[in-house]
N, C-alpha and C positions, 0 to 999 in steps of 0.2 A: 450569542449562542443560546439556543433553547433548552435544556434539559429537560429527559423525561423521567421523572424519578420512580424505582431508586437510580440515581447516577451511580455512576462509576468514577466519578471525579466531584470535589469540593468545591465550593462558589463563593468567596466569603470578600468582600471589601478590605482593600490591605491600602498601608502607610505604600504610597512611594518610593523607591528607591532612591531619588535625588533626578531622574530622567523622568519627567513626563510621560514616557510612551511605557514605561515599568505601572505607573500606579495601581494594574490590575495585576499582578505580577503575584502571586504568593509567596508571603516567604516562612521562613523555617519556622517562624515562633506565630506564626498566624498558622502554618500548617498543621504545626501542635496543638495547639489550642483545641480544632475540630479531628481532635483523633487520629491524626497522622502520624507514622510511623509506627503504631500498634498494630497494627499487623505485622510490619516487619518483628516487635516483640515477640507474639504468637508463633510466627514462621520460627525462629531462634530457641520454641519453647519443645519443637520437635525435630525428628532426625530430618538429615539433607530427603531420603528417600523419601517420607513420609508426607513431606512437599512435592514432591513431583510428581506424588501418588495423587495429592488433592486437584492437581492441575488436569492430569490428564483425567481424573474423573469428572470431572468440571466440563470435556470437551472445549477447552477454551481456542478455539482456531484461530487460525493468525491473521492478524487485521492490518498486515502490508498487501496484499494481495493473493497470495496462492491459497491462504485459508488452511495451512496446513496444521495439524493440531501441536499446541509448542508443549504440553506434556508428554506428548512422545518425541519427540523432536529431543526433548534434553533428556529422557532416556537412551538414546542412542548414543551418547557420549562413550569416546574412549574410557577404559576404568582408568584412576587415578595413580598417576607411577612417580608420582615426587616432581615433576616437570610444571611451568606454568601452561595455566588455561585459562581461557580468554571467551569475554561477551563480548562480543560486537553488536553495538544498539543501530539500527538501521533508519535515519530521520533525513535521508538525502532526499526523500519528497520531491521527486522533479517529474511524476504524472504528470501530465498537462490536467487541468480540472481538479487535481488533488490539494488540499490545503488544511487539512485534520491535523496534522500532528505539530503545524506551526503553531494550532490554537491550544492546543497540549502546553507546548513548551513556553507560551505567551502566559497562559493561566494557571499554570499548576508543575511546575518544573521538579517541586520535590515528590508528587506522585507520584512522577516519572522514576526518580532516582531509589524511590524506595520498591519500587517493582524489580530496578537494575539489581538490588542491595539483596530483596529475596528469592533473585533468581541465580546470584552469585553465589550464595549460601547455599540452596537446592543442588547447585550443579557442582560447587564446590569450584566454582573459578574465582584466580585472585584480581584479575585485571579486567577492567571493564572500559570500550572508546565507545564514544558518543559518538559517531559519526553524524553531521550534522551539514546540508545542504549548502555551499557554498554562497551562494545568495541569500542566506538568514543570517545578516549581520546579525542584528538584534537580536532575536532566537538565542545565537550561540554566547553571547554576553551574557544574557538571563542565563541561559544553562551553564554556564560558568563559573557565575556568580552563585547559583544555588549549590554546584556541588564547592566550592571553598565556602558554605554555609555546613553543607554536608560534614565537612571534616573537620570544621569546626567543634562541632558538635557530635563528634565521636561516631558518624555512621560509614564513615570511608577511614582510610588511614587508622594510625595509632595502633592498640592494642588489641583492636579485633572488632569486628562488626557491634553497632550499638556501647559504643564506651568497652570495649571487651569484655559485653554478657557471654559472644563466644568467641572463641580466640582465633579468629580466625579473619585475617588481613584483606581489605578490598581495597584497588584504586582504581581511580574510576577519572578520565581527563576524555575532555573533548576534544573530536577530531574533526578540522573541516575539510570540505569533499574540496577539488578544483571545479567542480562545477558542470560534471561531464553526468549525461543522461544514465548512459551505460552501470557507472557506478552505484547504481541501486540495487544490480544483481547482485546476489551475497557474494559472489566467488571474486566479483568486481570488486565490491567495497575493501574485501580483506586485501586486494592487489594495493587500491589505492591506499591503507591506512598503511602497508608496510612501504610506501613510498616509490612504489611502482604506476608503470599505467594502467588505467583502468580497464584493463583488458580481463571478460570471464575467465575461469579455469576450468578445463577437461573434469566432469565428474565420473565415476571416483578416483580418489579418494573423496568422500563427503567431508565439508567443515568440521564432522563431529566426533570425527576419529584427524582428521591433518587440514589444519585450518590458517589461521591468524600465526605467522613465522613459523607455518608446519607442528602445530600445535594443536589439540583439542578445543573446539571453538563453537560455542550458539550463537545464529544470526540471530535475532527479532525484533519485530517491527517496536515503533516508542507507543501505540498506542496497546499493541498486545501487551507490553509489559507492564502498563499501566492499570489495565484490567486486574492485572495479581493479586496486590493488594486488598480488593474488594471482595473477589473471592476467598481468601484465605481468612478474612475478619470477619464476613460473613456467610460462609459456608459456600458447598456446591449447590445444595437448593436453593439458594438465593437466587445464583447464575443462572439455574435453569428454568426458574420463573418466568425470565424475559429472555425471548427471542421467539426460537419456534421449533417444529421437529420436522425433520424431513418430507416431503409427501411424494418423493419418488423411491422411498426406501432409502435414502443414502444415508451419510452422515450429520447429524443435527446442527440447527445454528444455534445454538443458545447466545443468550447473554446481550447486552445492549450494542450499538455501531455508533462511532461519530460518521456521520451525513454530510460532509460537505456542497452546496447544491448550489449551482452555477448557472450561468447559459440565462435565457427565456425566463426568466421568473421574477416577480415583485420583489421578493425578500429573502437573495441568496444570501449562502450563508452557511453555519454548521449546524446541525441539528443534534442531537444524539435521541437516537431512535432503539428501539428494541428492533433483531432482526425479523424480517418477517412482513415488514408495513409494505404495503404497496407504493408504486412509484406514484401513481394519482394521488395516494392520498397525502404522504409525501408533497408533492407539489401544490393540491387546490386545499390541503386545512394547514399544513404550516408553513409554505410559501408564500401564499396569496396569489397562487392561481399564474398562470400564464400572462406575460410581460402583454402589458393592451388589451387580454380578455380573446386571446387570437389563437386560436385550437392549437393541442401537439400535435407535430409530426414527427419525433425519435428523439432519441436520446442516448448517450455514451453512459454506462451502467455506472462505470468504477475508472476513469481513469481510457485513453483512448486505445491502448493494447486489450482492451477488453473487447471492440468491435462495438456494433450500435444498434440497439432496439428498433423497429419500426414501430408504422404510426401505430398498429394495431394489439401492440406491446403493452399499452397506457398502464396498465393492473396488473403485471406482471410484480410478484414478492420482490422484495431484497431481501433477498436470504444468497446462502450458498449455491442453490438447486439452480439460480436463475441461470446459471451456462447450460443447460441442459432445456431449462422451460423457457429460457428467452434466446435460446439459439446463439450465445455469443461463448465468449472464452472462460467467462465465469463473473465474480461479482467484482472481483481486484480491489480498488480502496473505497467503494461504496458510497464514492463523492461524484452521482451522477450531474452530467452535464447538459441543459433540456434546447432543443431547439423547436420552434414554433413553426407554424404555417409557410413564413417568407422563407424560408434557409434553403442555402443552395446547397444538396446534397453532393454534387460532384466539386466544387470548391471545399464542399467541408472536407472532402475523400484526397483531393488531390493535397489540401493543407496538412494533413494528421501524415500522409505517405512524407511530403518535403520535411516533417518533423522528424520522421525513422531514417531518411535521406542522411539528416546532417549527424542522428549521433549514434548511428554506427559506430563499432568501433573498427571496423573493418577489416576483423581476425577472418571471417566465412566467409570465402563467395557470393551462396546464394542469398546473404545478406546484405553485403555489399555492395555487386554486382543489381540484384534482383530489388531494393528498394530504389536504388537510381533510374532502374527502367521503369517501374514502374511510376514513378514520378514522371518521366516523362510523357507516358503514356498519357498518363490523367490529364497531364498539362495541355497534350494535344485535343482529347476531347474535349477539356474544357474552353477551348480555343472554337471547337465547331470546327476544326479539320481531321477530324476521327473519321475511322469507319468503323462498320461494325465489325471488320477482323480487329480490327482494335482491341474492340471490346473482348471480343473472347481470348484475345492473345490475354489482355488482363489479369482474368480470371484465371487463365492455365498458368500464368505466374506466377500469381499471390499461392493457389497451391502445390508451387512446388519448393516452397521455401519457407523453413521453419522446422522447430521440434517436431511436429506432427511426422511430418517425410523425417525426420531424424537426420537433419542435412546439415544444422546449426549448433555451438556450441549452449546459446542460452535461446531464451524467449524472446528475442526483440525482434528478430525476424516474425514470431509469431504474431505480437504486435501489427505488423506491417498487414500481413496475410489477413489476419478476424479483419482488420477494419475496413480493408478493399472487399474483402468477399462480404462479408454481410450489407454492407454500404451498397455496392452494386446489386443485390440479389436482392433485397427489401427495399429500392428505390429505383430500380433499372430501367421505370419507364423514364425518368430523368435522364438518366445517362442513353438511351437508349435517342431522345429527343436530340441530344446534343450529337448522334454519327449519322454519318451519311451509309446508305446500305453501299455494302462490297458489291461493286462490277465483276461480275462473270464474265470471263471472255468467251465469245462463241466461237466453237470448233467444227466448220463447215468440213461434209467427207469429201474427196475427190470425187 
């Protein structure tokens, strides 16, 4: 992992756990040593509001994908009526190309919990699940292991947050997903962690008024709540040091991104970047440049519900704004995936659709229904037995299915829609090579 300091995460060589695959692992009395859990101190040393005051001035947006800001997010909470309330940490990480917050919970697990610990406090929730991807064996041992470190040591359980400096109770136990795509949607996770199927829920009610066993509940992602800490120990100017500010007038990205970068390149990997860097630069000064030395042709932004940049993308920010300047759904988990010269665009289009194909969850129709055809379809072109009504039936598919038409309960239909319409529309003379032109019949008059 690279770091661009200042980080937002600790790097310090730790004793082993007793496993081999631990040695990088932080643990509690290495985390302390380097200043951990002081800011949860600081957070504790003021009221629950005057933390979510800091947050939301901080603009710290959410770094699972939507980018929504999580200081308004946990002002929206129901007020507090004596009832339990619940964080729900969202680490199901099942993007395809996504792999940030595994390195999270691999390097630095009590960051993590001390983010969970002062966003508990801010919001005033006593229960906090870890949801945690079903395939992170390892991951969810470490995060395990570090919160019975946690309460060990007085920051979960007992008589109140930090040894009861305030009296006020957290627990905090991890929950693993069954392993379904779906379950990453908030509405999903909270179905799956009360032991249902991972099926969305009708919004509203929002999680933050009837959530987690119909309770008051925050999703957020493990890496937004990682950030926390660093903000609150070193201010909002710090945050807003690194990143960048709007330049279509929107909403600002401050603050640093872990990068995870995949695909086409020498030396994939994560990076943590301020937001804002470009995808080039990104690729040719901390990747080492394009796998062979063999030009880009696109790249998937954040994750493949995000849709795919073409070739003429290259310099496009990562920041927030790029849904808008790079014509896709938005930035999503900022762990772009790069492909080179050789890539077959309509295999990559028809692979990313068979992925929305199998993990439906098959509550909507036109998601249901409408990624199965369109898997079909692609299959056919990419077969060379297309036509070009093919093609256009394609296109009038992908949009009619999704939030956008308001047809679906969540985004994954949406998912399916960015990656066939940008894919075709910024590569079409590819898909366009692979149909054969539609036969007119002729209509002779009497």
């Amino acid at each position: 992992m690279t770091i661009d300091a200042p980080s937002l995460t600790r790097r310090i060589p730790t004793p082993p756990w007793g496993d081999p695959r631990d040695r990088r692992t932080v643990t509690y009395d290495a985390f302390v040593k380097t200043g951990g859990y002081k800011a949860l101190e600081m957070a504790l040393d003021q009221q629950p509001g005057a933390v979510i005051e800091t947050v939301k001035a901080a603009v710290l947006r959410g770094r699972g994908g939507a980018g929504f800001p999580a200081g308004l997010k946990w002002s929206f909470l129901a007020p507090i009526d004596g009832g339990r309330r619940y964080l729900a940490i969202n680490c199901d990480e099942a993007e395809p190309g996504t792999f940030k917050d595994r390195l999270l919970c691999d390097f630095d697990p009590h960051l993590i919990l001390e983010g969970i610990a002062i966003a508990c406090y801010a919001c005033q929730l006593d229960t906090a699940y870890f949801f945690i991807r079903g395939e992170y064996h390892h991951q969810a041992r470490v995060m395990e292991r570090a919160i019975e470190e946690a309460y060990a040591n007085g920051i979960f359980g007992g008589k109140g947050l930090l040894r009861g400096k305030v009296p006020f109770k957290v627990d905090c136990h991890v929950h693993r997903s069954a392993g379904a795509y779906i379950c990453g949607e908030e509405t999903g996770l909270l179905e799956a962690i009360e032991g249902k199927r991972g099926w969305p829920r009708i919004k509203p009610p929002f999680p933050a008024v009837k959530g987690l066993f119909g309770r008051p509940t925050i999703v957020n992602n493990v890496e937004t709540l990682a950030a926390v800490p660093g903000i609150i120990e070193h201010g909002v100017d710090w945050w807003k040091k690194q990143g960048c500010e709007s330049s279509i007038g929107a909403m600002p990205s401050y603050g640093s991104k872990l990068m995870g970068v995949s695909g086409h390149v020498n030396r994939p990997g994560v990076y943590e970047m301020g937001l804002g860097i470009t995808l080039r630069e990104l690729v040719e000064k901390h990747c080492g440049g394009i796998r062979g030395g063999r030009r880009f042709k696109g790249a998937i932004p954040g994750g493949v519900s995000m849709g795919v940049l073409g070739t003429d993308q290259y310099d496009v920010a990562m920041d927030f704004d790029i849904g808008v300047k790079g014509e896709v759904l938005g930035l999503g988990t900022a762990c772009p995936t790069i492909f080179d010269e050789t890539t077959d665009m309509v295999a990559v289009a028809r692979n990313i659709v068979r992925f929305f194909k199998n993990e439906s969850c098959g509550q909507c129709t036109p998601c249901r229904e409408g990624a199965s055809w369109a898997f079909k379809l692609l299959s056919r072109i990419e077969r060379g037995d297309a036509t070009t009504k093919d093609l256009d039936l394609l296109l009038e598919l992908a949009g009619s299915m999704g939030l956008g038409p308001g047809t679906t309960i969540c985004g994954l239909a949406d998912g399916t829609n960015w990656a066939v319409r940008t894919i075709v529309n910024k590569f079409r003379p590819e898909f366009e090579a692979r149909v054969r032109p539609r036969l007119v019949p002729l209509f002779v008059g009497a």
